[in-house]
C-alpha positions as CSV (number, residue, x, y, z in Angstrom):
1,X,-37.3,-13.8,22.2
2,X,-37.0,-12.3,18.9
3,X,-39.3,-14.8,16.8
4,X,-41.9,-14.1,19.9
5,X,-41.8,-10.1,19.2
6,X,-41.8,-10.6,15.3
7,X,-44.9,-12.6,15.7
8,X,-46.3,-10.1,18.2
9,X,-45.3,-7.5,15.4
10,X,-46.6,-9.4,12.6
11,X,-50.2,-9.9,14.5
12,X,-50.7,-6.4,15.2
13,X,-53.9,-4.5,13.8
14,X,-53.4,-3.1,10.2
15,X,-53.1,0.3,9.9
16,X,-52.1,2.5,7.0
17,X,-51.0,6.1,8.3
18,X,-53.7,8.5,7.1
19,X,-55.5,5.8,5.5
20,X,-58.6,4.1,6.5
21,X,-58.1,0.4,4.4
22,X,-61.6,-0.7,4.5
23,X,-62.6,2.9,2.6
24,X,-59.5,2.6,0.6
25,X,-60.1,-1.1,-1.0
26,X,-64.3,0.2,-1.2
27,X,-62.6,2.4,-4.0
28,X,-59.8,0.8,-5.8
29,X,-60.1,-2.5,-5.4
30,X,-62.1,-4.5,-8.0
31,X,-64.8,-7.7,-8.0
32,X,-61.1,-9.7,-9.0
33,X,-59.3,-8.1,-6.4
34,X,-61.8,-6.5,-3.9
35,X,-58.9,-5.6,-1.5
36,X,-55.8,-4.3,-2.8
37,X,-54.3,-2.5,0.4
38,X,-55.4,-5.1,2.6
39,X,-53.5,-7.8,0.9
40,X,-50.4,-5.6,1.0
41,X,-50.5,-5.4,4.8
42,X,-51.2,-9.3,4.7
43,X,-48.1,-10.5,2.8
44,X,-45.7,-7.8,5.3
45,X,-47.7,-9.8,7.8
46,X,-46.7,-13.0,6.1
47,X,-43.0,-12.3,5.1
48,X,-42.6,-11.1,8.5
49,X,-44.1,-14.8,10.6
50,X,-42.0,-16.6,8.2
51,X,-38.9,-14.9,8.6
52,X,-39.5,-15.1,12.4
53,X,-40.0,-19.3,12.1
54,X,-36.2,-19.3,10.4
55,X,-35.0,-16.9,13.2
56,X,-36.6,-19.3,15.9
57,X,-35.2,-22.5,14.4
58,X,-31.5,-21.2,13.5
59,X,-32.2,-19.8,16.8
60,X,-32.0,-23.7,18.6
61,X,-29.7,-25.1,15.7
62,X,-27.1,-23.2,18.0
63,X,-27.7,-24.0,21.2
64,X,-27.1,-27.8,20.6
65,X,-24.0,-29.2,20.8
66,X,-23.6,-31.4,17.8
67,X,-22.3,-29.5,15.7
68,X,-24.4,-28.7,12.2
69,X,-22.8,-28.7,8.8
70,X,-24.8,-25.9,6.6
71,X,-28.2,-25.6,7.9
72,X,-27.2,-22.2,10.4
73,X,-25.8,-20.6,6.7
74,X,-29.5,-21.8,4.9
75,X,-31.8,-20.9,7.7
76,X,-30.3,-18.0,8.3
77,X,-30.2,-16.6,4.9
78,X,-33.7,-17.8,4.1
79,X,-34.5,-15.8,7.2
80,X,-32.7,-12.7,5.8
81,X,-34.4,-13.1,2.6
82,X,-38.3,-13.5,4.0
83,X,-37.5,-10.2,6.5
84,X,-36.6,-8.2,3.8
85,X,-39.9,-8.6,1.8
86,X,-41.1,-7.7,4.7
87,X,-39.0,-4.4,5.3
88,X,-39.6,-3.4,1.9
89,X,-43.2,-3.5,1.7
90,X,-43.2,-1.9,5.7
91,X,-41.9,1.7,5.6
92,X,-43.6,3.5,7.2
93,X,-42.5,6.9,4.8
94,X,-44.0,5.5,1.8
95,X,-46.7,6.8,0.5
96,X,-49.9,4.1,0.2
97,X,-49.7,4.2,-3.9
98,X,-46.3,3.1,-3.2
99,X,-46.7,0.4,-1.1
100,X,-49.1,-0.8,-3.4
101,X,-46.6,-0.5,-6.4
102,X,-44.2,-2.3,-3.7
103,X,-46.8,-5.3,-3.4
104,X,-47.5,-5.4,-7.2
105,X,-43.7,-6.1,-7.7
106,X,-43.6,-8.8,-5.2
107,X,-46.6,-10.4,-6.4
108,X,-46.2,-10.0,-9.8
109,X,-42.7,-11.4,-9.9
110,X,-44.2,-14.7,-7.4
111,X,-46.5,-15.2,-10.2
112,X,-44.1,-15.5,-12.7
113,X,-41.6,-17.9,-10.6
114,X,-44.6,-20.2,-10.0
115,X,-45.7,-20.2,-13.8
116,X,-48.9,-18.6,-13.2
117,X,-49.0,-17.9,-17.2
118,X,-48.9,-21.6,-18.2
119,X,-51.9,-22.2,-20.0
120,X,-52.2,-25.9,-18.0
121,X,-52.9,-23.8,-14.7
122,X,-55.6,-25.1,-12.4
123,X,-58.2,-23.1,-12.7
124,X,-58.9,-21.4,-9.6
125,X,-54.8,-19.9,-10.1
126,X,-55.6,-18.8,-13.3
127,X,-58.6,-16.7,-12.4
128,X,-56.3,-15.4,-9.5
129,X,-53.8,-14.5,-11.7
130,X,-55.8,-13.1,-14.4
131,X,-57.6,-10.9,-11.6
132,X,-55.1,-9.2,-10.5
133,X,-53.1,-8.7,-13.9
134,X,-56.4,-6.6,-14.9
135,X,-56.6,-5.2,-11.8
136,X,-53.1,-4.0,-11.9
137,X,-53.4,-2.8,-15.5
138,X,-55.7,-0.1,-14.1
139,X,-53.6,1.4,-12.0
140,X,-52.4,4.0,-13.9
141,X,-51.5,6.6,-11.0
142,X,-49.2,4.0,-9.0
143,X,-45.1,5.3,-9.3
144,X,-43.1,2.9,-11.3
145,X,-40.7,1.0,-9.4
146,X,-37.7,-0.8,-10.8
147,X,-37.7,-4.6,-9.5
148,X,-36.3,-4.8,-5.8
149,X,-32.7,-5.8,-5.1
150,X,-32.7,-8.1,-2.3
151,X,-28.9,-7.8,-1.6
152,X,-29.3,-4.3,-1.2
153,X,-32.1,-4.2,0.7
154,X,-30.8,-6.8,3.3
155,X,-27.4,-4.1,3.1
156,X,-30.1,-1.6,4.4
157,X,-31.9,-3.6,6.7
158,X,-28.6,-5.3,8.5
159,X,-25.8,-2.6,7.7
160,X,-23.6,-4.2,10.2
161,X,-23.1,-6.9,8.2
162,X,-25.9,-7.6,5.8
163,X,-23.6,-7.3,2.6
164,X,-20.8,-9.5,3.3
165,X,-22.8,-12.0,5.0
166,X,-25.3,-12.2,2.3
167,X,-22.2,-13.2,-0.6
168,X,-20.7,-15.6,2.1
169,X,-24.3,-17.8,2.9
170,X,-24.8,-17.7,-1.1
171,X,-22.6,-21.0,-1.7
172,X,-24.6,-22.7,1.3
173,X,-28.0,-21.9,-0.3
174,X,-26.6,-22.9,-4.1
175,X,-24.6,-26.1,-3.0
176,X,-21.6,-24.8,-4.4
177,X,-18.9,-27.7,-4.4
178,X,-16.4,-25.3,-2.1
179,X,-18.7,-24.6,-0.3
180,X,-19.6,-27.2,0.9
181,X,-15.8,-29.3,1.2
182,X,-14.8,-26.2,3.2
183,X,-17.8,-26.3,5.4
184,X,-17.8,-30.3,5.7
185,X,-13.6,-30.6,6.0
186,X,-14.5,-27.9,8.9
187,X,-16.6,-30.2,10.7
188,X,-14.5,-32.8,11.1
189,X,-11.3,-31.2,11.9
190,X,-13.1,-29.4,14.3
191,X,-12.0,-25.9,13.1
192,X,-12.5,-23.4,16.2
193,X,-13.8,-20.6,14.1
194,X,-16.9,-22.9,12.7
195,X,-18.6,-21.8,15.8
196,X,-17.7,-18.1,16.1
197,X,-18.9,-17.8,12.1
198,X,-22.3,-19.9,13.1
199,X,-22.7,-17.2,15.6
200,X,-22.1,-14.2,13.1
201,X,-24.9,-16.0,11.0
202,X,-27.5,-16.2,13.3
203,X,-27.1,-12.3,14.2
204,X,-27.5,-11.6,10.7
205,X,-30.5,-13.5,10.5
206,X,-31.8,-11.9,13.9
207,X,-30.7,-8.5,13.5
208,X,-32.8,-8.7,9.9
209,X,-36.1,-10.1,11.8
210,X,-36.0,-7.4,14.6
211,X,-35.3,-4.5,11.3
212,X,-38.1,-5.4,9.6
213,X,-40.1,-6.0,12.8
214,X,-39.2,-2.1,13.7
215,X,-40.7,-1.3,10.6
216,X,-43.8,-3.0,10.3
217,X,-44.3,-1.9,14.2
218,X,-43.4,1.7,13.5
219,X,-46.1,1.5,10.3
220,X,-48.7,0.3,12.6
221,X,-48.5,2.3,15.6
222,X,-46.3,5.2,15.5
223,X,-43.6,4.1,17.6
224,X,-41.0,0.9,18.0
225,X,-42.0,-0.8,21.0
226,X,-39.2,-0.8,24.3
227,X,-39.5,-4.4,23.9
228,X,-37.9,-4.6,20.5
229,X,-36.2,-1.8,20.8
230,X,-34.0,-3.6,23.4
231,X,-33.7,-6.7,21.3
232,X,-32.0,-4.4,18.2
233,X,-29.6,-3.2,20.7
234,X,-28.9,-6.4,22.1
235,X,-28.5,-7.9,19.0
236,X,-26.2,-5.0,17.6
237,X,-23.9,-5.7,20.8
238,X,-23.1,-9.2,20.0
239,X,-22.4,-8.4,16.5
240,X,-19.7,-6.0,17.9
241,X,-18.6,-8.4,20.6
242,X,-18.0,-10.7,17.6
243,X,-16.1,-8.5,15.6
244,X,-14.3,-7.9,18.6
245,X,-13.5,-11.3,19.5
246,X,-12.2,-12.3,16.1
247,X,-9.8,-9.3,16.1
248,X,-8.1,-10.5,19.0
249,X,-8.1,-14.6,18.6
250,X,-6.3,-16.6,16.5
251,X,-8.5,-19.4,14.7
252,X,-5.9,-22.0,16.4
253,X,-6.6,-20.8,19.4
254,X,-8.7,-23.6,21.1
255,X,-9.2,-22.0,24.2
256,X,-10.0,-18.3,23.9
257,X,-12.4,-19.6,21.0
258,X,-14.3,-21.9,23.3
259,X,-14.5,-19.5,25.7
260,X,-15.8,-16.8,23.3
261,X,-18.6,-19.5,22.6
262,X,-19.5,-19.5,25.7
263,X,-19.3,-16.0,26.4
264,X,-22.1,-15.7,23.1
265,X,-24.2,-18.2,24.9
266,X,-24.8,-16.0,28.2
267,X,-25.3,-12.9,25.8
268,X,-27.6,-14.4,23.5
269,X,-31.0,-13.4,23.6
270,X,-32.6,-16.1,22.7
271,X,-34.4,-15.9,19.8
């Protein structure tokens, strides 16, 4: 099960290569923030259960029969979207300084969105907030980073077909008033391809949560576990089996597309 192995990822022992942590925090973290490189390996940790808790639930969405409207497209981008934090705070070529500029720019934009500057804060928050904005204004040796672009990082993490299916879930997410006529009208007529599509979007959303589960794994060990090194492939089979499928059948085609579905469901690994 891939949410099983991201959790098994996620719960591994920190480890920064060449880096003891404890040591490391002793010297640059501060009495406002005592534990700088810890806290980085803590939100990877974090992105990385979350993302796996979409993966699991679009994961069942799909094995029931009635059929769902949009929740595969949402789950399954949200999914994308936590794995890639994940995936960009995890690799394992990046030097500790930059992981910590990494974590900066996630935290530092999270404060932000949640208003941490609004002088009505609680109070505990604001102390947070101010703590680390002085801790961060000390670190002058850190690289400077421009702000992450999530659609190109998930194009990195799923190259398959992280790009395209990233643009196509974004009208699920937002509500968009085609989007969601299409995707209703689709339900009720029954459209064939609903199902084939629902299947393309819960391997994006897997193959995202076992890339950034590589990572983090490679990071802390050294080496990418058989276990979900045989999920990626897996995964990156049915995803080709897809695209295969589509080539050759024609969305009117009842038949071949139910029996594409079921074909998915004996390959799917469940996640």
């Amino acid at each position: 099960m891939v949410s099983s192995a991201m959790s098994r990822v996620a719960n591994i022992d920190y480890a920064e290569p060449h880096v003891d942590i404890h040591s490391f925090d002793l010297e640059r973290g501060t009495t406002e923030f005592p534990d700088p490189l810890l806290t980085t390996h803590r939100l990877g940790k974090f992105y990385l259960l979350c993302g796996g808790d979409f993966v699991h639930t679009i994961g069942l969405s799909l094995l029931e029969e009635q059929p769902k409207v949009v929740s595969p497209a949402v789950l399954a981008r949200s999914a994308a979207e936590y794995s890639s934090r994940s995936w960009y705070i995890s690799d394992p070529e990046d030097t500790v300084d930059t992981r910590l500029a990494k974590m900066i720019k996630l935290v530092g934009s999270g404060l932000a969105e949640a208003g941490f500057s609004d002088p009505r804060l609680d109070p505990v928050d604001a102390q947070f907030a101010s703590g680390f904005n002085r801790w961060v204004s000390q670190q002058k040796q850190l690289p400077k980073l421009p702000k992450p672009n999530y659609k190109k990082l998930i194009e990195l993490m799923v190259p398959e077909i992280g790009g395209q299916e990233y643009d196509a879930l974004s009208g699920y997410v937002h509500a968009s008033a085609v989007t969601v006529i299409g995707a209703v009208i689709g339900v009720q007529l029954e459209l064939n391809s609903r199902r084939l599509n629902a299947w393309k979007q819960v391997a994006f959303a897997t193959l995202g949560g076992i890339s950034a589960a590589s990572r983090m794994e490679l990071l802390r060990t050294g080496s990418v576990s058989q276990e979900v090194s045989e999920l990626s492939s897996a995964w990156r089979q049915l995803v080709h089996s897809y695209e295969s499928v589509i080539d050759r059948v024609l969305p009117s085609d009842g038949a071949r597309i139910a029996e594409a579905d079921r074909a998915f469901r004996d390959q799917f690994p469940d996640s």
